[in-house]
PAKEDO-950435 format. One line per field, with one value per residue (C-alpha): residue number from 1; residue in one letter; x, y, z. Coordinates in Angstrom, 1 decimal, decimal comma. Example, Ala and Ser with C-alpha at 12.3 -4.5 7.8 and 13.67 -1.06 7.14 Angstrom:
2
nr	1 / 2
rest	A / S
X	12,3 / 13,7
Y	-4,5 / -1,1
Z	7,8 / 7,1
% end
This chain:
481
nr	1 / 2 / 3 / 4 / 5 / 6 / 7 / 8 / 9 / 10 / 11 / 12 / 13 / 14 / 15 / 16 / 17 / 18 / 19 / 20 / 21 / 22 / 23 / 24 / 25 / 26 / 27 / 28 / 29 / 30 / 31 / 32 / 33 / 34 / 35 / 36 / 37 / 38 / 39 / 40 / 41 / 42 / 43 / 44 / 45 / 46 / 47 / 48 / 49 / 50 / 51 / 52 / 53 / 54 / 55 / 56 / 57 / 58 / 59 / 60 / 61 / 62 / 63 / 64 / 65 / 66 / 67 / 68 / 69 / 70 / 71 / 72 / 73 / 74 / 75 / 76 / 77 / 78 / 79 / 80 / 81 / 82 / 83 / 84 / 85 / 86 / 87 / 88 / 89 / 90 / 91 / 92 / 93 / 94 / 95 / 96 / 97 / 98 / 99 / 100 / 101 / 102 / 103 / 104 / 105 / 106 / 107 / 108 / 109 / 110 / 111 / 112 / 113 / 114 / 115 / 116 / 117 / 118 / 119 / 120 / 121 / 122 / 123 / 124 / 125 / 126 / 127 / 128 / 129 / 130 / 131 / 132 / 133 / 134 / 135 / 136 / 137 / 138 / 139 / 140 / 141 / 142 / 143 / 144 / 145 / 146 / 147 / 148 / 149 / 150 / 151 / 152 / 153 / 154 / 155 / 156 / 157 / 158 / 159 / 160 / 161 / 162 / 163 / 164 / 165 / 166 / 167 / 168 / 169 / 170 / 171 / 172 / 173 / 174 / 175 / 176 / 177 / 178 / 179 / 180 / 181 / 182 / 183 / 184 / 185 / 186 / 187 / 188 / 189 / 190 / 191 / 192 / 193 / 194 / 195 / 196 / 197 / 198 / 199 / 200 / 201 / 202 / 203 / 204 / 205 / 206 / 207 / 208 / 209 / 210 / 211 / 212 / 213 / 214 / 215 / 216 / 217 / 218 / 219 / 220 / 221 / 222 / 223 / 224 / 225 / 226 / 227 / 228 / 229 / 230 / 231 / 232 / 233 / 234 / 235 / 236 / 237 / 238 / 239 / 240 / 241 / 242 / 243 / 244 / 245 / 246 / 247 / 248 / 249 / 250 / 251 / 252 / 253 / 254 / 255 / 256 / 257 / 258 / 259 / 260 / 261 / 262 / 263 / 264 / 265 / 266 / 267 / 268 / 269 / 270 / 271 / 272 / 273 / 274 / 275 / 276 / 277 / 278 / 279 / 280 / 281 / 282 / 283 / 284 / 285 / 286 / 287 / 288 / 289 / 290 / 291 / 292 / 293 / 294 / 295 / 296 / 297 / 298 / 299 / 300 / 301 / 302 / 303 / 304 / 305 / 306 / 307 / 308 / 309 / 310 / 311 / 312 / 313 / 314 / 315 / 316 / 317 / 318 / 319 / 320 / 321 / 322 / 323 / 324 / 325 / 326 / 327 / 328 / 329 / 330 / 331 / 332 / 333 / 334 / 335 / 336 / 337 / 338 / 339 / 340 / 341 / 342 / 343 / 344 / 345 / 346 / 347 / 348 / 349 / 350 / 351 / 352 / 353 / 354 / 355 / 356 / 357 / 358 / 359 / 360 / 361 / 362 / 363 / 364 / 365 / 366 / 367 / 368 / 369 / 370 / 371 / 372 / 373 / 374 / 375 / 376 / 377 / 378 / 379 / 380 / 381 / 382 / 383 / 384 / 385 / 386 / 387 / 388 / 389 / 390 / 391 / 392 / 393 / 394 / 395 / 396 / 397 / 398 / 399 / 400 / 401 / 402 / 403 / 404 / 405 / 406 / 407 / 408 / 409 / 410 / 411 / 412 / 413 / 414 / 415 / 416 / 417 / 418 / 419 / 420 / 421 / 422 / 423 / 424 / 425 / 426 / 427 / 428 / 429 / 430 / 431 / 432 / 433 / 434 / 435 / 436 / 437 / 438 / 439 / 440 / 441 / 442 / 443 / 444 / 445 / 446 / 447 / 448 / 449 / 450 / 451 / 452 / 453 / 454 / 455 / 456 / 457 / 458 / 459 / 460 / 461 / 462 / 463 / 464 / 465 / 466 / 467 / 468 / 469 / 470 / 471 / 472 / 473 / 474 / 475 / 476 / 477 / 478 / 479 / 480 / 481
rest	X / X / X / X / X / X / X / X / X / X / X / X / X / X / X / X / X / X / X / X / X / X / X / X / X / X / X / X / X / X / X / X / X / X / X / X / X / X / X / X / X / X / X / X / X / X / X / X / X / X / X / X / X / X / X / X / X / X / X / X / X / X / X / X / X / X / X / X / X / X / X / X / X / X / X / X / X / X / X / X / X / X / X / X / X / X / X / X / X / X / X / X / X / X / X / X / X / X / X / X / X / X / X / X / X / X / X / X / X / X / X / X / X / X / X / X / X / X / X / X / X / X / X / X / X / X / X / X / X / X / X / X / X / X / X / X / X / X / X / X / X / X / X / X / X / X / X / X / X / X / X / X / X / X / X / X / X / X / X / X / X / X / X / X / X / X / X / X / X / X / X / X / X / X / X / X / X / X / X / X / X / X / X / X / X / X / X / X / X / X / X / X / X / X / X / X / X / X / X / X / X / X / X / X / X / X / X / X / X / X / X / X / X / X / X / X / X / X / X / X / X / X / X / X / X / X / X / X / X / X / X / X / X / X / X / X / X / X / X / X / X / X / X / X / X / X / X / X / X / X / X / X / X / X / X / X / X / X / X / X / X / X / X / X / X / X / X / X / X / X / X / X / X / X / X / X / X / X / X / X / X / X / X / X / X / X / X / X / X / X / X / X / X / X / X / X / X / X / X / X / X / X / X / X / X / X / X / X / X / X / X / X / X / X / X / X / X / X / X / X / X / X / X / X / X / X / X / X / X / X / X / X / X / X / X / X / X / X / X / X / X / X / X / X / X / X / X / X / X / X / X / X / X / X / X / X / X / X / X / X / X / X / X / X / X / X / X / X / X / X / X / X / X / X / X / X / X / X / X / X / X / X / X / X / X / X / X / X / X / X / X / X / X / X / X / X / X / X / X / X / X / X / X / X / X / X / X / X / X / X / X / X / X / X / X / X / X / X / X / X / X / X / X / X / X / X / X / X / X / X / X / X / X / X / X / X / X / X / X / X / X / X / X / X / X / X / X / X / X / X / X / X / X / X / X / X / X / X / X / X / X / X / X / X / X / X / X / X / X / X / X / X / X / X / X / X / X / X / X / X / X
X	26,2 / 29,2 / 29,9 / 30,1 / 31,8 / 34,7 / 34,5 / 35,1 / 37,6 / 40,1 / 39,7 / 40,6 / 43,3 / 45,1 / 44,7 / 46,2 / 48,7 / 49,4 / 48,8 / 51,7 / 54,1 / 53,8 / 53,9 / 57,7 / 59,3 / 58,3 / 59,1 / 62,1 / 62,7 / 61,0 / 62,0 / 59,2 / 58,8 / 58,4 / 55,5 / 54,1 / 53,2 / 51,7 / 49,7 / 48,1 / 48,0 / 45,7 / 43,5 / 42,6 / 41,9 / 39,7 / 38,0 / 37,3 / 35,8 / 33,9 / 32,1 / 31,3 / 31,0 / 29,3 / 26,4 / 26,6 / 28,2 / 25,5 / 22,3 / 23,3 / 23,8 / 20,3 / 18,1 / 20,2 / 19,9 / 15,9 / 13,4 / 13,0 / 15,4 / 16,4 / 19,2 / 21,2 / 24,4 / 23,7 / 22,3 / 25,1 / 27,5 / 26,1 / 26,0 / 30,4 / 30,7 / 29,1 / 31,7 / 34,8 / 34,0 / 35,1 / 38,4 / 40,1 / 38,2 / 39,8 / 43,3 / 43,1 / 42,2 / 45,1 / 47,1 / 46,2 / 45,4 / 47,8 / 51,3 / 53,9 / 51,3 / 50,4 / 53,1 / 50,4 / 47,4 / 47,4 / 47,7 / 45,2 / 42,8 / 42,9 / 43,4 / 40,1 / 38,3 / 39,1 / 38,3 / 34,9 / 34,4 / 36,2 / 33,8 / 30,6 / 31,1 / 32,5 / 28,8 / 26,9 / 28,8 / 28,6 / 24,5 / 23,9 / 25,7 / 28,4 / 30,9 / 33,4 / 33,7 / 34,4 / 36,7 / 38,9 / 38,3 / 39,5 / 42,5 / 43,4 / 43,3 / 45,5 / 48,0 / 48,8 / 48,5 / 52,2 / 53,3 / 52,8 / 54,5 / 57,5 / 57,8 / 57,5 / 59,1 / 61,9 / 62,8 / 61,8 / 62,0 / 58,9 / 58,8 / 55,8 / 53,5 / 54,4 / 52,2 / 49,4 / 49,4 / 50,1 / 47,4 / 45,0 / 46,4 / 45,4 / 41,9 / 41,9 / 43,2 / 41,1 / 37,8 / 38,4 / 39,5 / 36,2 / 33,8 / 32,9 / 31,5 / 29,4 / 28,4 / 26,4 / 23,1 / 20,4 / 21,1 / 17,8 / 18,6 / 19,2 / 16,6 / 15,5 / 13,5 / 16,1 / 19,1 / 15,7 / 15,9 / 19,6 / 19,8 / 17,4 / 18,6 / 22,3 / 22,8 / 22,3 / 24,3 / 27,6 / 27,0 / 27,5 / 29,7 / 31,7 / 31,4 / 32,8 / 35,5 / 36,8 / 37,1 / 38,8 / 41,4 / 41,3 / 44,7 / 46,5 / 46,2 / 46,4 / 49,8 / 50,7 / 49,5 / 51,0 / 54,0 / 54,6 / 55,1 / 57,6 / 55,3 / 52,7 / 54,8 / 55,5 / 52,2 / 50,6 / 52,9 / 51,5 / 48,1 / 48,7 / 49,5 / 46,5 / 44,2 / 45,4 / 44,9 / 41,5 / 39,5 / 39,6 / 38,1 / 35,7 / 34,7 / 34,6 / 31,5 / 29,6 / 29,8 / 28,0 / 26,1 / 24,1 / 22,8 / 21,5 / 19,8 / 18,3 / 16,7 / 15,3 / 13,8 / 12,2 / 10,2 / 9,3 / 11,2 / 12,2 / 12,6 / 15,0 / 16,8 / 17,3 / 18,3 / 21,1 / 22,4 / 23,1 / 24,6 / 26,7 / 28,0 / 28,6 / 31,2 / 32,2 / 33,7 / 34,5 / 37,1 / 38,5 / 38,2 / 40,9 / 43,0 / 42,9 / 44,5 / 46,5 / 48,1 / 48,3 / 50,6 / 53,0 / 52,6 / 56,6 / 57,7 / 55,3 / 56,6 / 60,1 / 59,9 / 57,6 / 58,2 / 61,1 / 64,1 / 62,8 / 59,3 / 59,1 / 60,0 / 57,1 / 54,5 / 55,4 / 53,8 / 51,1 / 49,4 / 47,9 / 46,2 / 45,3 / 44,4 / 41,3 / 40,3 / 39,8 / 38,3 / 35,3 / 35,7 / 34,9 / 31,9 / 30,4 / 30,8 / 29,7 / 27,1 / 25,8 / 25,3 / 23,1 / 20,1 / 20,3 / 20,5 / 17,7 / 15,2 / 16,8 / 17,8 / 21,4 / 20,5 / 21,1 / 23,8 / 25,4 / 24,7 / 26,7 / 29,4 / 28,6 / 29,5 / 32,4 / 34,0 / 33,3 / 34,6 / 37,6 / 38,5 / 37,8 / 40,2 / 43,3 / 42,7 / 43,8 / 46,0 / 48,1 / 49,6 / 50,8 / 51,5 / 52,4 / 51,3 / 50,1 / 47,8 / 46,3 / 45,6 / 44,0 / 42,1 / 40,9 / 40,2 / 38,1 / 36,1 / 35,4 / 34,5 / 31,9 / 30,5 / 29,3 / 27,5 / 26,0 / 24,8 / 24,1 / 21,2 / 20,5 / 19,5 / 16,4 / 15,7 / 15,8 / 16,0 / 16,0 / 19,1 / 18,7 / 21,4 / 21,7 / 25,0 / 26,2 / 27,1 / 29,6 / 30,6 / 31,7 / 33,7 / 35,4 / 35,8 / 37,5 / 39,9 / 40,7 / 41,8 / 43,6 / 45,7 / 46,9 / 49,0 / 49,9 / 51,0 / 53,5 / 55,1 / 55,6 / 57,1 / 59,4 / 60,5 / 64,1 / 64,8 / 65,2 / 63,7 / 60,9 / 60,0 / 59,9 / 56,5 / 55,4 / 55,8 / 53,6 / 51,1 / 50,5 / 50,0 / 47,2 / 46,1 / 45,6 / 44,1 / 41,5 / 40,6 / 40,6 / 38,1 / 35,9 / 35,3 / 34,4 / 32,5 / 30,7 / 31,3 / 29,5 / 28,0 / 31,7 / 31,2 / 27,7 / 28,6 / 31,8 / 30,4 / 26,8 / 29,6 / 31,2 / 28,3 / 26,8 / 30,3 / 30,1 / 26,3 / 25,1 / 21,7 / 21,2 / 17,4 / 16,1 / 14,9 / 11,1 / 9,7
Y	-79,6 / -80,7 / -83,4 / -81,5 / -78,6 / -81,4 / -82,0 / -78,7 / -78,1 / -80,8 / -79,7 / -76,3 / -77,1 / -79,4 / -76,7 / -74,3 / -76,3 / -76,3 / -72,6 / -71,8 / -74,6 / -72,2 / -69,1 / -70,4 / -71,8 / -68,8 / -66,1 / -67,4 / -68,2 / -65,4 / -62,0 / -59,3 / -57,9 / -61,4 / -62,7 / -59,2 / -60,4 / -63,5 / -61,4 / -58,5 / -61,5 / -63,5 / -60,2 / -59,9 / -63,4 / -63,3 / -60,2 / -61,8 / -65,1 / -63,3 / -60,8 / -63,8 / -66,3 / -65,7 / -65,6 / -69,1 / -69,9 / -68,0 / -69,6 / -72,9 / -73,2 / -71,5 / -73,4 / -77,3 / -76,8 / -76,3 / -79,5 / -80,8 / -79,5 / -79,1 / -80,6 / -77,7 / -79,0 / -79,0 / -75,9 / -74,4 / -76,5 / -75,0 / -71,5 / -72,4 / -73,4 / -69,7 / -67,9 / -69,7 / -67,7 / -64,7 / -66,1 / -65,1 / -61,6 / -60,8 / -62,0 / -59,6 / -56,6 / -57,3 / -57,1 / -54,3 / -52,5 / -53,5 / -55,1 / -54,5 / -56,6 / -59,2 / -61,0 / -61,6 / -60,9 / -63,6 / -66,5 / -64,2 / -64,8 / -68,6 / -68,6 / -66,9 / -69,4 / -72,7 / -71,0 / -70,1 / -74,0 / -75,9 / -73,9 / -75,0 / -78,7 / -77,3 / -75,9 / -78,7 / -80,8 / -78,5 / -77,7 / -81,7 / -82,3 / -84,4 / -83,2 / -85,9 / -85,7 / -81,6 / -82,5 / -84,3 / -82,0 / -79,7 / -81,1 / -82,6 / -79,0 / -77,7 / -80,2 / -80,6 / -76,6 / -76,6 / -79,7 / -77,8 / -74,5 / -76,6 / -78,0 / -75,0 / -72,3 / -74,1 / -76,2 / -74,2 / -70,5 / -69,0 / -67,3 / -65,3 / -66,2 / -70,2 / -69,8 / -68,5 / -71,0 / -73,5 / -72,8 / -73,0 / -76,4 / -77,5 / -76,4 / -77,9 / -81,7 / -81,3 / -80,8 / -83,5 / -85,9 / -85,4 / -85,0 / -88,4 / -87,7 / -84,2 / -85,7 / -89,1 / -89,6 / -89,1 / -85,8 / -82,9 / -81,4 / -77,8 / -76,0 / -72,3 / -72,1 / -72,8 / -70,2 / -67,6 / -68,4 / -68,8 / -65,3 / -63,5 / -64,9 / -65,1 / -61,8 / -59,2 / -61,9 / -61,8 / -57,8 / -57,6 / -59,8 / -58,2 / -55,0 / -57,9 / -59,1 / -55,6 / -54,7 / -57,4 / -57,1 / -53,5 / -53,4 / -55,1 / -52,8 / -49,8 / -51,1 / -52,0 / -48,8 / -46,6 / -48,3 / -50,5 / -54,5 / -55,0 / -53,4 / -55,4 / -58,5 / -57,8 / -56,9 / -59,9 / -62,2 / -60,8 / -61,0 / -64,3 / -65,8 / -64,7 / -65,9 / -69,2 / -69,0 / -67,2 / -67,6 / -70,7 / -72,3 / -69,3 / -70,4 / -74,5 / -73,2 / -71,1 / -74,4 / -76,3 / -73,1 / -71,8 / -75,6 / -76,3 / -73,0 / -72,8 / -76,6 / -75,1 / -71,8 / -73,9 / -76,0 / -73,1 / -73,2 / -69,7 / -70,8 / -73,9 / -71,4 / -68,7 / -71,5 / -72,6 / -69,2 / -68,5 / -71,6 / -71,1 / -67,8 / -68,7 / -71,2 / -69,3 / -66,7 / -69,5 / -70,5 / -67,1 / -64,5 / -66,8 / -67,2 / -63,6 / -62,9 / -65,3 / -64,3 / -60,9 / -61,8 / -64,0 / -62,2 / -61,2 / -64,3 / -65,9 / -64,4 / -64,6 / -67,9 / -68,7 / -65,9 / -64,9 / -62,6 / -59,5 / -60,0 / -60,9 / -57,4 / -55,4 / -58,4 / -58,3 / -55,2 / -55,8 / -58,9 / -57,7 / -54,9 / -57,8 / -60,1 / -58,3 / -57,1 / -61,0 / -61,6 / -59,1 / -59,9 / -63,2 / -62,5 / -60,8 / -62,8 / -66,4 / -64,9 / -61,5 / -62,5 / -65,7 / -63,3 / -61,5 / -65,4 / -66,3 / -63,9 / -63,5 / -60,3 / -60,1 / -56,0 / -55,2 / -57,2 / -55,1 / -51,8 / -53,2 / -53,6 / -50,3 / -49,0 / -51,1 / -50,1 / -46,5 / -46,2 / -48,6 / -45,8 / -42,7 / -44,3 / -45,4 / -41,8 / -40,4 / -42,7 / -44,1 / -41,2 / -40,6 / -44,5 / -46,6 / -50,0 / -49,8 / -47,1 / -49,7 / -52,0 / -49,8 / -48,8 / -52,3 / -53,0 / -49,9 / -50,6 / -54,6 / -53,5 / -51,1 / -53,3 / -55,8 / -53,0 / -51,6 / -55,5 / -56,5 / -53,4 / -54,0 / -57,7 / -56,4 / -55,5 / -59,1 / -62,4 / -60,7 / -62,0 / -63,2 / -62,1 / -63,2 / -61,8 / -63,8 / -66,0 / -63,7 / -62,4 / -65,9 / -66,3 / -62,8 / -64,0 / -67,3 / -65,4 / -63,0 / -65,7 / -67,1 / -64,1 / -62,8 / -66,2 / -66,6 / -62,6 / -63,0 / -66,5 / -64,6 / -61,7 / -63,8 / -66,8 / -66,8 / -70,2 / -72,1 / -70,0 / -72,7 / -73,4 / -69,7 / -70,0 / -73,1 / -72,5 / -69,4 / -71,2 / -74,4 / -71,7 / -70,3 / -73,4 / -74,8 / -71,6 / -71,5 / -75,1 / -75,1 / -71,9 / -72,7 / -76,0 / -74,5 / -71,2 / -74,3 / -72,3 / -73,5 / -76,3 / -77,8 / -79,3 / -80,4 / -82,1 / -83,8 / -85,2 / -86,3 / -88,1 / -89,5 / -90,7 / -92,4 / -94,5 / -95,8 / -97,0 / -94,2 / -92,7 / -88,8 / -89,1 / -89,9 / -93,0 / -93,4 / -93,8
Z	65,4 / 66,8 / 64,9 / 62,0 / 63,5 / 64,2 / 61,0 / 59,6 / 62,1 / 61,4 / 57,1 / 58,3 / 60,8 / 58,4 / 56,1 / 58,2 / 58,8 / 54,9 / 55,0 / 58,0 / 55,9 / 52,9 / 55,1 / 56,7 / 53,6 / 51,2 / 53,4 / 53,4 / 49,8 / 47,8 / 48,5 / 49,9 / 46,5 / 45,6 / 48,2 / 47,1 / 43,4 / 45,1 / 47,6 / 44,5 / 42,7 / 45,0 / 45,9 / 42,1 / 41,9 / 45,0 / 43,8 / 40,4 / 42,1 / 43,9 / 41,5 / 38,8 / 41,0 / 44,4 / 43,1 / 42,4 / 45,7 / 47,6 / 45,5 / 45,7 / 49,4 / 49,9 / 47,7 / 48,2 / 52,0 / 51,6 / 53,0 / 49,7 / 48,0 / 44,3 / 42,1 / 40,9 / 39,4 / 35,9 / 35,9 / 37,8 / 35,6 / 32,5 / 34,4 / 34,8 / 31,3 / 30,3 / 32,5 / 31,2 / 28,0 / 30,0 / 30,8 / 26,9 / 27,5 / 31,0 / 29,8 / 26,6 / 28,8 / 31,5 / 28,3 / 26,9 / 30,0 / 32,2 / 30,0 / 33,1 / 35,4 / 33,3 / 35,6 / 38,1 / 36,6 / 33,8 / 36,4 / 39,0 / 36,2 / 35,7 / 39,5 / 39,7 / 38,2 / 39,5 / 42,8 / 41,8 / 40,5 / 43,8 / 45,4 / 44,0 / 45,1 / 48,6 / 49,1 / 47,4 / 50,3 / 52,8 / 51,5 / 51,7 / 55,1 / 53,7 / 56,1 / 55,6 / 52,3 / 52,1 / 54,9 / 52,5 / 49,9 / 51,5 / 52,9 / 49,8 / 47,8 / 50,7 / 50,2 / 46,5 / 46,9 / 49,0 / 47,0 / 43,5 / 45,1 / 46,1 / 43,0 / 40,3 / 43,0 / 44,2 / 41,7 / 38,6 / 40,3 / 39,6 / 42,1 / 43,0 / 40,0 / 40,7 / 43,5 / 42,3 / 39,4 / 42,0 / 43,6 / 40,4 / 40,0 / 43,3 / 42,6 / 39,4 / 40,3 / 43,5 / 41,5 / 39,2 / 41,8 / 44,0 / 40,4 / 41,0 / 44,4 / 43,3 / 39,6 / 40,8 / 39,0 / 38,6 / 37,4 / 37,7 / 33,7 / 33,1 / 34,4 / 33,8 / 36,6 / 38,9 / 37,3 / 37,7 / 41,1 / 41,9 / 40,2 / 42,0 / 45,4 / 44,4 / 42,5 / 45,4 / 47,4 / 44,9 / 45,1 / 48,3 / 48,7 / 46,2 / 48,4 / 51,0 / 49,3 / 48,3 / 52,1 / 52,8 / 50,5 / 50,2 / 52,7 / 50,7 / 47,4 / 49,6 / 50,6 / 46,9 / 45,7 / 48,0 / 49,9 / 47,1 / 46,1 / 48,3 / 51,5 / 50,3 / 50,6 / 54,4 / 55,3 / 53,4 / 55,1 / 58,3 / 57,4 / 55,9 / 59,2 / 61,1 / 58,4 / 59,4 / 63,0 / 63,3 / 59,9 / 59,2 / 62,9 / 62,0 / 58,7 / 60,4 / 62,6 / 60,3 / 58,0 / 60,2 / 61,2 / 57,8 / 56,7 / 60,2 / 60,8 / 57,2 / 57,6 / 61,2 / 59,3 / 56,8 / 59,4 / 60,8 / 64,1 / 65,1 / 68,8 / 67,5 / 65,3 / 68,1 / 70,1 / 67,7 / 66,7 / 70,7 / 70,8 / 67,6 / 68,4 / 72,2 / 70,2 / 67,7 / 70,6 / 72,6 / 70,0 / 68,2 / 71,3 / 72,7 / 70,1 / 69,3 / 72,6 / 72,9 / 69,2 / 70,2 / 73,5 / 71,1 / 68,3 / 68,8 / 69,2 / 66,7 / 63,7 / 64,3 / 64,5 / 61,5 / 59,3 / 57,2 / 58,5 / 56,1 / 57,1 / 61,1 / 62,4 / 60,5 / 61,7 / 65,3 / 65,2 / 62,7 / 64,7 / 67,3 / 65,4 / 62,3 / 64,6 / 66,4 / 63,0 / 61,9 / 65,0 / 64,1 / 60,6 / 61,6 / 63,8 / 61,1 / 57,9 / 60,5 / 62,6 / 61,4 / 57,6 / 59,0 / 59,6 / 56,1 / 54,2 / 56,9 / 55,8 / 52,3 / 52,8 / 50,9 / 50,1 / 53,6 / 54,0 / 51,2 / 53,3 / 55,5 / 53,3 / 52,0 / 55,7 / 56,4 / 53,5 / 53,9 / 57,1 / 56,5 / 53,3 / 55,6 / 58,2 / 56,2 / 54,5 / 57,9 / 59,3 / 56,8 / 55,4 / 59,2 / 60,4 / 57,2 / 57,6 / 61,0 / 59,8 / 57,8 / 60,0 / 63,0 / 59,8 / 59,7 / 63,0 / 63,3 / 60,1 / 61,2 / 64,7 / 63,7 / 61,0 / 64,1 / 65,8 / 62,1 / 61,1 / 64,4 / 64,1 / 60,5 / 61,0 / 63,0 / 60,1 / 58,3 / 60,6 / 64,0 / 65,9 / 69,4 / 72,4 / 75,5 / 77,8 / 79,7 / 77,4 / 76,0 / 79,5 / 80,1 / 77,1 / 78,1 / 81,7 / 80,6 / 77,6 / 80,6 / 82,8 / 80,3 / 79,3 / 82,8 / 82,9 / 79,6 / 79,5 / 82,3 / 80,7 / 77,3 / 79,1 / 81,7 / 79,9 / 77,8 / 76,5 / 73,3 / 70,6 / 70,0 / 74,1 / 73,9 / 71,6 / 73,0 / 76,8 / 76,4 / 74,0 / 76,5 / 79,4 / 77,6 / 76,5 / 80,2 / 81,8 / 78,8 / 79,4 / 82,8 / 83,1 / 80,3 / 81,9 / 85,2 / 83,6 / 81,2 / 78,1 / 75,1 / 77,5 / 77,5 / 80,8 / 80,5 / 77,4 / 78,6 / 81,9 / 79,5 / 77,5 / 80,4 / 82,4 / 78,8 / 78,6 / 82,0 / 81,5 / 84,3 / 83,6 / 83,4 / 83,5 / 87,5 / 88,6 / 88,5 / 91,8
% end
């Protein structure tokens, strides 16, 4: 699994690293009202994806990653060229219903939709194991994404709306440029059988996942709604900038996660699949409890650096709340959700959902009216943290999730270590704005390595000294007698 973990991981840290070049140079250039019509912009788009798309997303990951597996592509293709019918039917509506945001909403819409179709061939990749070519996939999107914004916000001042249809563009180059990699023959035809069986699987999937999608982005519109576009913009910007440093390492695991542990349940190897699960989420900790902290502790420093003047003062305070609500966010959506796909179980998954968003709506109910935007994002943490403990109890009721503790002790040992060190650096270092950041960063960096090679977190140790031992020709089985 760590081979394709790597993978993953390099797609989503070069993205990231697209993602924070955006995050500096249009905070800086776009006003917060501005980054605000980008950020309600991309929520609607990511709502819409969802809703007519994740069903898609959701089937063809289950059914391609089978032992014997069907061709779905057509099928789904067909399924695509169905939705696209939608697309003059949405745009009327926004019209109609909605003239003084047809701004946003227009490009939201087309925006929607390329998503929905990169998508597909990321999880016909991801489904087949072709982890090199997402990986370039991916990082290709990412980058004609940034070069596209450059081009139609700075140079032809679009503003806001140039990034979303920036970012449709990206999509849309990036699918044709890989079609030759997802479309090879021989092609399985249409199929009726298989959209039966994508829609029965998929279906409750996109519903919860709609139920998903609307807590995640249900900050966001709270803030537009009731603080307004230009709140929205500042609180975005903050989220923004965690998404890049804690979803996507998150969403590089459970890609290598889901295939793996569907190909084991198909052979019928709960104790291999138990096995991998402790494993995954031992890593999946491993990487985002640290980086949760150690964001938190710089948070400050962080955003002044990397976000804009109107937007850094707001986030200093919003990042450590965001970035624990991410972390949970994370555990649920790459661990949690295994056991409902597992056991094909996406109805429970929705409860959760249900609960999350429930509790998330109580909460902001009470606490922003009083705190503003923090009250939104203790809102969040508090809804994401309960949602683990609600899923974690609901998956007994699907694929039964294994847990061992110490394990997870470890990882909290070793981010504990890590923090005491880095904590007094941030707090006791005045220098160069940038060595400011990065002195505080490479602290962390060392403790963490240092204690999880010495706690053996995620078999760290064990694997690097295996590795070492293989290079220098030394065996790791005794000598017969």
């Amino acid at each position: 699994m760590f081979r394709q973990v790597s993978s993953y991981m390099i797609a989503n840290i070069v993205s990231a690293m697209f993602g924070f070049a955006s995050v500096v140079l249009f905070t800086r250039i776009l006003t917060p009202q501005e980054y605000g019509i980008y950020i309600i912009g991309f929520s609607v788009a990511a709502m819409i994806s969802t809703v007519l798309f994740g069903w898609i997303k959701a089937s063809v990951m289950r059914i391609t990653a089978e032992e014997g597996a069907a061709d779905v592509r057509l099928t789904t293709a067909y399924s695509c060229v169905f939705l696209a019918l939608l697309i003059p039917i949405l745009m009327g509506g926004a019209n109609i219903f909605a003239p003084e945001a047809s701004e946003y909403l227009l490009p939201a819409i087309i925006l929607a939709f390329t998503i929905g179709f990169f998508e597909f061939y990321l999880e016909i990749f991801r489904a087949r194991q072709q982890t090199t070519v997402y990986m370039w996939a991916t990082i290709v999107r990412a980058g004609l994404a940034l070069a596209f914004s450059c081009i139609l916000v700075m140079v032809f001042d679009f503003g806001g709306r140039g990034l979303l249809i920036s970012i449709a563009l990206s999509y849309m180059l990036a699918a044709a440029l890989y079609s030759v990699q997802l479309w090879r023959r021989p092609l399985h035809p249409f199929d009726t059988g298989i959209l039966k069986e994508m829609l029965r699987f998929g279906l409750p999937m996109a519903f919860s996942g709609s139920i998903f999608m609307l807590q995640m982005i249900l900050d966001r519109l709270v803030v537009a709604a009731y603080l307004g576009e230009q709140a929205a913009g500042v609180y975005g910007a903050s989220a923004d900038l965690v998404r890049q440093v804690i979803l996507f390492p998150g969403v590089a695991i459970g890609s290598a996660v889901v295939p793996i542990a569907i190909r084991l349940m198909t052979q019928g190897n709960r104790t291999a699949v138990d096995r991998h699960m402790l494993d995954s989420m031992e890593l999946l900790l491993g990487v985002l409890a640290p980086a949760a902290a150690g964001m938190a502790i710089v948070a400050a420093k962080l955003s002044g650096l990397i976000l804009g003047e109107e937007f850094h003062e707001a986030a200093a305070s919003l990042i450590p709340i965001i970035v624990f609500a991410w972390l949970f966010r994370s555990v649920s959506y790459q661990f949690v959700h295994v056991s409902f796909q597992l056991d094909k179980k996406p109805a429970l998954m929705g409860i959760q959902g249900a609960v999350i968003l429930a509790a998330n709506v109580a909460a902001m109910s009470i606490l922003v009216p009083r705190f503003q935007l923090l009250g939104v994002a203790w809102s969040m943490l508090i809804s994401e943290a309960g949602g683990v403990i609600v899923g974690y109890f609901l998956s007994r009721k699907a694929y039964r999730l294994p847990l061992e503790i110490w394990p997870i002790c470890k990882v909290g040992l070793a981010t504990a270590i890590m923090v005491v060190p880095t904590y007094f650096v941030d707090r006791n270092f005045q220098g160069e704005r940038s060595l400011e950041l990065a002195l505080p960063v490479a602290t962390g960096i060392l403790a963490y390595a240092a204690s999880t090679f010495a706690l053996d977190v995620a078999g760290i140790r064990t694997k690097l000294i295996g590795m070492m031992r293989r290079k220098s020709g030394i065996s790791t089985q005794p000598e017969e007698a």
